[in-house]
mmCIF file of the N, C-alpha and C atoms, coordinates in Angstrom:
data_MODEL
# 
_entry.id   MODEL 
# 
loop_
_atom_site.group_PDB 
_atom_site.id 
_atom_site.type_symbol 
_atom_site.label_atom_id 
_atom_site.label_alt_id 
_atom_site.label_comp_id 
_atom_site.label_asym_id 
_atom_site.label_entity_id 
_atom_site.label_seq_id 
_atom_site.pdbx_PDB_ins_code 
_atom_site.Cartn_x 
_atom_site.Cartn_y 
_atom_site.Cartn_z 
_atom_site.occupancy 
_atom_site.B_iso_or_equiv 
_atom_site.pdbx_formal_charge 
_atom_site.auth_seq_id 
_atom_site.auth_comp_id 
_atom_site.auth_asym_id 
_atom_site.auth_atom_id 
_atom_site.pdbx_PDB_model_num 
ATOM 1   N N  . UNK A 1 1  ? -15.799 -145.792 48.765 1.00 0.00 ? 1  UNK A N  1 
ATOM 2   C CA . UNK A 1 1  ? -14.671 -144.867 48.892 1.00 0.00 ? 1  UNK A CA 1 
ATOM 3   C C  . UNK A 1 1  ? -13.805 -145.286 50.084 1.00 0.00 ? 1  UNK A C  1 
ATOM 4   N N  . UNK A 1 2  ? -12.740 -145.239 49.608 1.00 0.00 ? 2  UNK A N  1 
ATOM 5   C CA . UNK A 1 2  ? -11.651 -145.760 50.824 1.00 0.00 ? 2  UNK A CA 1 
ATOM 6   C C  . UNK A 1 2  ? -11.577 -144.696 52.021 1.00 0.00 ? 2  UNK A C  1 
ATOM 7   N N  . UNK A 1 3  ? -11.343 -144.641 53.146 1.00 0.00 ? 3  UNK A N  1 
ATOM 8   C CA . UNK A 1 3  ? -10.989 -143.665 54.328 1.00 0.00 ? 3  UNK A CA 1 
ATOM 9   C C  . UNK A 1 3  ? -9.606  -143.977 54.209 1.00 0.00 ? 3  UNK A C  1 
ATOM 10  N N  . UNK A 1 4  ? -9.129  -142.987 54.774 1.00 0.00 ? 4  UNK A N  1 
ATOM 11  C CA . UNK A 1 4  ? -8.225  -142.197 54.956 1.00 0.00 ? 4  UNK A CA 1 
ATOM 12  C C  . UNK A 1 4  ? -7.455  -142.637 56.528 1.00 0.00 ? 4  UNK A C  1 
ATOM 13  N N  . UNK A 1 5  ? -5.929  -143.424 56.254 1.00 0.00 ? 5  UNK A N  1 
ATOM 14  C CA . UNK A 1 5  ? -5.787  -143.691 57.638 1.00 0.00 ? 5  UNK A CA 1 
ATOM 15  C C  . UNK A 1 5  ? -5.073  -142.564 58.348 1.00 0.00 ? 5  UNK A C  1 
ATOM 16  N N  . UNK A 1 6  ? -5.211  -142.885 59.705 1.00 0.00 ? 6  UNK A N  1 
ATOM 17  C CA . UNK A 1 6  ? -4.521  -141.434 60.444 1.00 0.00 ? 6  UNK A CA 1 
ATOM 18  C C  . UNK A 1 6  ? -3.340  -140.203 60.363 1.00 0.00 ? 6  UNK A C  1 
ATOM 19  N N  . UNK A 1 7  ? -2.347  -141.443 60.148 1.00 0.00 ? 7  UNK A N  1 
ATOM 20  C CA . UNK A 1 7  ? -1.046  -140.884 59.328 1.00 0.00 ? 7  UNK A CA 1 
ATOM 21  C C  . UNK A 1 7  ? -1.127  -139.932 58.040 1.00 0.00 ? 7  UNK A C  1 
ATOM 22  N N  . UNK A 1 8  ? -1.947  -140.545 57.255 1.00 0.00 ? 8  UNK A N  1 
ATOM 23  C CA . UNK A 1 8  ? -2.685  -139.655 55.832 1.00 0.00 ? 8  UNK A CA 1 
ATOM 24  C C  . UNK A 1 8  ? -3.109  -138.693 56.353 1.00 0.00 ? 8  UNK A C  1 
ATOM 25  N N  . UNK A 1 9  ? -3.758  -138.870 57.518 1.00 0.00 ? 9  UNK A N  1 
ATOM 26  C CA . UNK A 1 9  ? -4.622  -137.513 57.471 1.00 0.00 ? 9  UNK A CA 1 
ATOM 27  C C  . UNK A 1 9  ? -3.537  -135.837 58.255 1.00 0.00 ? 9  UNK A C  1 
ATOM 28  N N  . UNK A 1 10 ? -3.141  -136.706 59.370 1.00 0.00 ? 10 UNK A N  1 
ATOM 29  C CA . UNK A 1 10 ? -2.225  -135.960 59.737 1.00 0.00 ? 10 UNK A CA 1 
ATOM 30  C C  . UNK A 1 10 ? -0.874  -134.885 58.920 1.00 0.00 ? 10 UNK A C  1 
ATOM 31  N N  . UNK A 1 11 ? -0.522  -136.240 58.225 1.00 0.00 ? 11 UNK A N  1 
ATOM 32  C CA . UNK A 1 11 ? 0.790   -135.879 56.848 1.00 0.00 ? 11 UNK A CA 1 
ATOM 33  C C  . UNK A 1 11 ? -0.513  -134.438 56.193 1.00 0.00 ? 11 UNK A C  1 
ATOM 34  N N  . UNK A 1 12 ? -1.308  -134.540 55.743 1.00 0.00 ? 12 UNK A N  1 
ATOM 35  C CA . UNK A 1 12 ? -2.413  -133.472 54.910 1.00 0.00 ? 12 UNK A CA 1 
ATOM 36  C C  . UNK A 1 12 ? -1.985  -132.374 55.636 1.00 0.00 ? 12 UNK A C  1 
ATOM 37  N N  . UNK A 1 13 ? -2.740  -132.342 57.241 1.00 0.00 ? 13 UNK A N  1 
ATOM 38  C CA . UNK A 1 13 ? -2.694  -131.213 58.144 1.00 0.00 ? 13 UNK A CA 1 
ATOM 39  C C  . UNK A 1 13 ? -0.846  -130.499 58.554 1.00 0.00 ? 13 UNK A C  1 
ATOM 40  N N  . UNK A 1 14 ? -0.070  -131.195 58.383 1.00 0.00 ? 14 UNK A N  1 
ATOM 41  C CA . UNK A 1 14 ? 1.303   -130.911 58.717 1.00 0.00 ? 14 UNK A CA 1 
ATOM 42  C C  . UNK A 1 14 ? 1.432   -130.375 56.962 1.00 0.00 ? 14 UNK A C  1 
ATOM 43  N N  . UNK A 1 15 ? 1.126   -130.630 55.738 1.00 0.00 ? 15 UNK A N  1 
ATOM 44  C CA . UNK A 1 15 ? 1.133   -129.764 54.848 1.00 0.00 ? 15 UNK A CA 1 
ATOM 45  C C  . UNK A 1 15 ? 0.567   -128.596 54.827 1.00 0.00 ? 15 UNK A C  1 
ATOM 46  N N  . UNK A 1 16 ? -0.244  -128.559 54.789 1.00 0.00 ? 16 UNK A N  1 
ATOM 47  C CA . UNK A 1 16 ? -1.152  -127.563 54.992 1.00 0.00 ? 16 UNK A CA 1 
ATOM 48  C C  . UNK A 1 16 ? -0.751  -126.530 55.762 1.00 0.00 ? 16 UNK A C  1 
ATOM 49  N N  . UNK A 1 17 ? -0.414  -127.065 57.386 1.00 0.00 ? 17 UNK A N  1 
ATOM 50  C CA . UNK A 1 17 ? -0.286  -125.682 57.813 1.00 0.00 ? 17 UNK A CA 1 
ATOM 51  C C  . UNK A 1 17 ? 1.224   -125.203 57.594 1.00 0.00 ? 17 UNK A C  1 
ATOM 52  N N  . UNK A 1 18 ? 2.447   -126.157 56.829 1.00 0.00 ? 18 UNK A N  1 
ATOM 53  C CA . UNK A 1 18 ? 3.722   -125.557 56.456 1.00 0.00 ? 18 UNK A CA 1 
ATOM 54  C C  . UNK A 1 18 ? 3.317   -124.729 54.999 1.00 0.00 ? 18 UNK A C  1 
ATOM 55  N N  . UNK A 1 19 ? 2.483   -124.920 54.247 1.00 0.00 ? 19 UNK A N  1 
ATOM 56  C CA . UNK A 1 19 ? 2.284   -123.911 53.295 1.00 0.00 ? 19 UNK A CA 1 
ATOM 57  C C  . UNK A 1 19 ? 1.582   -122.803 53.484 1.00 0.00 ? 19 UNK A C  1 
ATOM 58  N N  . UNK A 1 20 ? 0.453   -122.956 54.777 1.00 0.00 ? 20 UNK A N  1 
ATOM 59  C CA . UNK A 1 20 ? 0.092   -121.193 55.214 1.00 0.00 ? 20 UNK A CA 1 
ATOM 60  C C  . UNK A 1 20 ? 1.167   -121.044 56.082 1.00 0.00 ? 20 UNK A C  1 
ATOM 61  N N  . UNK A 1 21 ? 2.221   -121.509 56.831 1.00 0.00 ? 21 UNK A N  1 
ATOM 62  C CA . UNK A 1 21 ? 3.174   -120.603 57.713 1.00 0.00 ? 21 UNK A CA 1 
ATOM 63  C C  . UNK A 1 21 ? 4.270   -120.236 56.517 1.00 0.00 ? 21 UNK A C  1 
ATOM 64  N N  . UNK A 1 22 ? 4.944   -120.369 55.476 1.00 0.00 ? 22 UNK A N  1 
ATOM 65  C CA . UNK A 1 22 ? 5.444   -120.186 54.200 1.00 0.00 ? 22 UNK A CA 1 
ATOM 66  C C  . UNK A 1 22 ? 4.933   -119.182 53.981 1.00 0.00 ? 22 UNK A C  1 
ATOM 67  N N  . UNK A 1 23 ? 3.753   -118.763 53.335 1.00 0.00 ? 23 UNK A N  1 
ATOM 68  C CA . UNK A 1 23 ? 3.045   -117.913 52.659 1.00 0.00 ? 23 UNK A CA 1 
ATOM 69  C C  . UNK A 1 23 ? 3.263   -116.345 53.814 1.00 0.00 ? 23 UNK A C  1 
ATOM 70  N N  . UNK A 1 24 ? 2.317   -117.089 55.034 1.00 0.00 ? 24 UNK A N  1 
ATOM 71  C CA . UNK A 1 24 ? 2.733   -115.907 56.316 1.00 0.00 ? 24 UNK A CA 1 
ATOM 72  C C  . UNK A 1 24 ? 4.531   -115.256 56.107 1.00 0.00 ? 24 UNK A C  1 
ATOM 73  N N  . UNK A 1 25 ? 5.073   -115.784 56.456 1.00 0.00 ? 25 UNK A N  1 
ATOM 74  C CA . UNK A 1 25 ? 6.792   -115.527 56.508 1.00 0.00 ? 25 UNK A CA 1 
ATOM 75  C C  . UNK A 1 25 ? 7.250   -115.251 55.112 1.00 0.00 ? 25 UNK A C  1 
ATOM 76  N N  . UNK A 1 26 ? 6.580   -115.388 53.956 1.00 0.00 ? 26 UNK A N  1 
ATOM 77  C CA . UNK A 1 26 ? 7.128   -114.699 52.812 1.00 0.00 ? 26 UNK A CA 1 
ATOM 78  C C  . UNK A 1 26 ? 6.643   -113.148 52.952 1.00 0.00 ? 26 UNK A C  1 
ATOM 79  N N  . UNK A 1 27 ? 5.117   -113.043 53.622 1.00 0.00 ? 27 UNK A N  1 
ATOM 80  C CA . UNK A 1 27 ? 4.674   -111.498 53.166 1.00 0.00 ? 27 UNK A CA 1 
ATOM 81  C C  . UNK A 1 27 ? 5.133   -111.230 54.117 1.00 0.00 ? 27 UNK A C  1 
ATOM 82  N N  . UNK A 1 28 ? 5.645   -111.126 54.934 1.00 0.00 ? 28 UNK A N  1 
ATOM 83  C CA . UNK A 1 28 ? 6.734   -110.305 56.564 1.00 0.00 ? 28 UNK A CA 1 
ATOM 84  C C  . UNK A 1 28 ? 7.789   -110.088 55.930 1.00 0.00 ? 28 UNK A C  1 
ATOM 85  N N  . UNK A 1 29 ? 8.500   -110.928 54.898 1.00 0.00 ? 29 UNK A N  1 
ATOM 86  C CA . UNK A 1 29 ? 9.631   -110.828 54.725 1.00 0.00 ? 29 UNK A CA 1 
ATOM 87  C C  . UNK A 1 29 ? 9.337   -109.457 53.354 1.00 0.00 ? 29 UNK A C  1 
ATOM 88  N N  . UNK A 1 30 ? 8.565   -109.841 52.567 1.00 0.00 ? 30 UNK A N  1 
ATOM 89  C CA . UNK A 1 30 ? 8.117   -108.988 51.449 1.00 0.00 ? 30 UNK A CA 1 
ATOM 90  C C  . UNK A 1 30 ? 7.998   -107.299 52.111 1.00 0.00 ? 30 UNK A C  1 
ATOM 91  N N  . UNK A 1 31 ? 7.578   -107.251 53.252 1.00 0.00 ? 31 UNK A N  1 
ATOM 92  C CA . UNK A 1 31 ? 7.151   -105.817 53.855 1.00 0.00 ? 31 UNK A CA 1 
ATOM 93  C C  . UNK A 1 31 ? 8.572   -105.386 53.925 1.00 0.00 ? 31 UNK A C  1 
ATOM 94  N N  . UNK A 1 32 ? 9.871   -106.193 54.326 1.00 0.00 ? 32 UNK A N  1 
ATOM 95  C CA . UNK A 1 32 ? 10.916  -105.456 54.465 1.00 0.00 ? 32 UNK A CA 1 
ATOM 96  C C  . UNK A 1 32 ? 11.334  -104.437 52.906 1.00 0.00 ? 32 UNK A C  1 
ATOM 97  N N  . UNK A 1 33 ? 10.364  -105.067 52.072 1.00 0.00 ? 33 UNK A N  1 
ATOM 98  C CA . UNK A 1 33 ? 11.645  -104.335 50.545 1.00 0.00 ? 33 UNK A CA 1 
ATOM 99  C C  . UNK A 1 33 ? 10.734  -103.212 50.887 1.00 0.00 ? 33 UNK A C  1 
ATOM 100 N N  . UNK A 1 34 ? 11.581  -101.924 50.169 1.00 0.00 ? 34 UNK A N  1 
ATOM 101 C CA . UNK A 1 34 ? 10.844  -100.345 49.887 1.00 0.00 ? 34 UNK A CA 1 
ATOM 102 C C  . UNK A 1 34 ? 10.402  -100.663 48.495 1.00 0.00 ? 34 UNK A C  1 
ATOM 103 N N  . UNK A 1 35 ? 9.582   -101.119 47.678 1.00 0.00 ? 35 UNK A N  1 
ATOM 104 C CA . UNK A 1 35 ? 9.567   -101.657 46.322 1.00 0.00 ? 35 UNK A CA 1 
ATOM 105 C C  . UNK A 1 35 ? 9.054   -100.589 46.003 1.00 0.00 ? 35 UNK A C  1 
ATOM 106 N N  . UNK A 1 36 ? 8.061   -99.619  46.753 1.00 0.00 ? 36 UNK A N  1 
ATOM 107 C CA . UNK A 1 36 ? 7.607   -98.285  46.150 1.00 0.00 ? 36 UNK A CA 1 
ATOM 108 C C  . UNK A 1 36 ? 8.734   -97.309  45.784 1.00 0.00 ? 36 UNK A C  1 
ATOM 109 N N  . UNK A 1 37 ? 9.114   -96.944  46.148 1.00 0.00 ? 37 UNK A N  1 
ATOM 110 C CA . UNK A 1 37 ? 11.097  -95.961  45.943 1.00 0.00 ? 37 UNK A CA 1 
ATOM 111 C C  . UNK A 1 37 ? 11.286  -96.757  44.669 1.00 0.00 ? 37 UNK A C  1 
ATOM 112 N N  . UNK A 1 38 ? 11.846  -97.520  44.874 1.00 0.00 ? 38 UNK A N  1 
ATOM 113 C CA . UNK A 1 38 ? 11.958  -98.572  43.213 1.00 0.00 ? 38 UNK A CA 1 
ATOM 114 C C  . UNK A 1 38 ? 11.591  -98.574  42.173 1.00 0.00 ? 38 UNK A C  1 
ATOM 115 N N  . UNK A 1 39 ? 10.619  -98.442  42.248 1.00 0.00 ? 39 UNK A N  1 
ATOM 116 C CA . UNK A 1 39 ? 9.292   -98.633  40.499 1.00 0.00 ? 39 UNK A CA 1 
ATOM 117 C C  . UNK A 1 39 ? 9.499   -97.064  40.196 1.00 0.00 ? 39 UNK A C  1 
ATOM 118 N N  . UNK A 1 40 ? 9.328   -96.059  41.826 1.00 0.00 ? 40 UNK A N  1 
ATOM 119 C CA . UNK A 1 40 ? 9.087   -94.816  41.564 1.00 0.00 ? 40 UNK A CA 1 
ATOM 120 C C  . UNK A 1 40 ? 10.895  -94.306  40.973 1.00 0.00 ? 40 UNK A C  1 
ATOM 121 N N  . UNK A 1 41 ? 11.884  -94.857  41.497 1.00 0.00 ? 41 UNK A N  1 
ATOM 122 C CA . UNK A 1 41 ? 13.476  -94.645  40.230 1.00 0.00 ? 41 UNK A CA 1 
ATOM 123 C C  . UNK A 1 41 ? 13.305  -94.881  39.235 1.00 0.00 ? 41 UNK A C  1 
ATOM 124 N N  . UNK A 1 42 ? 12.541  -96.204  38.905 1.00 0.00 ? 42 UNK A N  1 
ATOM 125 C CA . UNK A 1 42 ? 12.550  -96.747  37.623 1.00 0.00 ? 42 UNK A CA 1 
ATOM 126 C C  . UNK A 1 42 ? 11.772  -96.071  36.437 1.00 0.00 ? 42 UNK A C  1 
ATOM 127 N N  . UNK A 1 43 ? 10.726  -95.135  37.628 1.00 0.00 ? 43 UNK A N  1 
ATOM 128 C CA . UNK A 1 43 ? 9.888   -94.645  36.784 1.00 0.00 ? 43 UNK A CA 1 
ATOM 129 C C  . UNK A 1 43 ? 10.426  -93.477  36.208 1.00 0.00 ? 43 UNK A C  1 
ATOM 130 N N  . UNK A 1 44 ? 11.131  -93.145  36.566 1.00 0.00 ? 44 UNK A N  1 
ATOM 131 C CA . UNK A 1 44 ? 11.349  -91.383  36.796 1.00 0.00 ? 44 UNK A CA 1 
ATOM 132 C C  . UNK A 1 44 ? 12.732  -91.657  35.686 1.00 0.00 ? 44 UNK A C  1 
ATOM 133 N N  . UNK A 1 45 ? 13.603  -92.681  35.917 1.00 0.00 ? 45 UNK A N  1 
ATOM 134 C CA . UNK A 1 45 ? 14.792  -93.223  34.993 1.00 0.00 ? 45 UNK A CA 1 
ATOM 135 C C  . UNK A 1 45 ? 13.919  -93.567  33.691 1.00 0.00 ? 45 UNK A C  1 
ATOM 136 N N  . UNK A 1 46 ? 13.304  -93.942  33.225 1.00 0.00 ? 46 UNK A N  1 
ATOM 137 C CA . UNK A 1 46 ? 12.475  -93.889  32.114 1.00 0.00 ? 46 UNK A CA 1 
ATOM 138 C C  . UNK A 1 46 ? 11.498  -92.753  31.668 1.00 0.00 ? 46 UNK A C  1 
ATOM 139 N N  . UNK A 1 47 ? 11.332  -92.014  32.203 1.00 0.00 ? 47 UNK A N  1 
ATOM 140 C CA . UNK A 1 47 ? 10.850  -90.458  31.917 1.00 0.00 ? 47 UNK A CA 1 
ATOM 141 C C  . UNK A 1 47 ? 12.042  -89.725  30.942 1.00 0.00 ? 47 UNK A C  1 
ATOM 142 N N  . UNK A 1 48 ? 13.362  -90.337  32.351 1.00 0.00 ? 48 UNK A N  1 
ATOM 143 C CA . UNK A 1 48 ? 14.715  -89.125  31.895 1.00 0.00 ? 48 UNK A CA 1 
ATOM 144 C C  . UNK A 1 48 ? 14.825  -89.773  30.304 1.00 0.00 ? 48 UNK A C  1 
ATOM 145 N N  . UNK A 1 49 ? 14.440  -90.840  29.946 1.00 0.00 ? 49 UNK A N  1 
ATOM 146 C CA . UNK A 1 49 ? 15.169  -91.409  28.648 1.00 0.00 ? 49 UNK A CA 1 
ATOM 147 C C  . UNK A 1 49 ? 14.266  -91.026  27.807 1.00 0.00 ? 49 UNK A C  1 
ATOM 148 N N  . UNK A 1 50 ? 12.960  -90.618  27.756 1.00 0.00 ? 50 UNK A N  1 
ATOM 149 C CA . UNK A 1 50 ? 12.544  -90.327  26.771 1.00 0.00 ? 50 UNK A CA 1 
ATOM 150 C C  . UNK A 1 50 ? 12.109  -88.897  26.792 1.00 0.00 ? 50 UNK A C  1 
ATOM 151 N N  . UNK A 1 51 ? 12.460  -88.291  27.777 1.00 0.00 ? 51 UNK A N  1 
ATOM 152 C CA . UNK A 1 51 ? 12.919  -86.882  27.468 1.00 0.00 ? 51 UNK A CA 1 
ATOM 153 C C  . UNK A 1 51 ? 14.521  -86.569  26.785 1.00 0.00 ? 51 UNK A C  1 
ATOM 154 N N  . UNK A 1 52 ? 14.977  -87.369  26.799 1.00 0.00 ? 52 UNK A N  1 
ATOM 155 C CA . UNK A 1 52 ? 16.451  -87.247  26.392 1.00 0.00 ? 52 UNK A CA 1 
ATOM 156 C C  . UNK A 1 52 ? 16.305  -87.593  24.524 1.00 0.00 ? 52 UNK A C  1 
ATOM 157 N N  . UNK A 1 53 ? 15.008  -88.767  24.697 1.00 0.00 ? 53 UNK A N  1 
ATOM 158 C CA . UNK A 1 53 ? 14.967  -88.788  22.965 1.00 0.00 ? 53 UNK A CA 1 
ATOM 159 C C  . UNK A 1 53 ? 14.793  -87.768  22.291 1.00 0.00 ? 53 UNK A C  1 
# 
């Protein structure tokens, strides 16, 4: 099995930790939406329509 020269290994670790700091900074950013209020309009706007049927 071949090893892995330094650069390889490094390039891995500089992926790696830009896809867990990505992931981190999407769910911070995700906490800003009110998505509960939302589903709960959407829900309640689809109640009104089939009480209206």
């Amino acid at each position: 099995m071949q090893q892995l020269e330094t650069w390889q290994v490094v390039l891995i670790i500089i992926g790696v930790l830009g896809i867990i700091w990505s992931n981190i900074a999407l769910l911070k950013y995700a906490t800003k939406f009110e998505v509960k209020k939302k589903v709960d309009k959407q829900i309640q706007s689809d109640d009104e329509k089939k009480d209206a049927n």
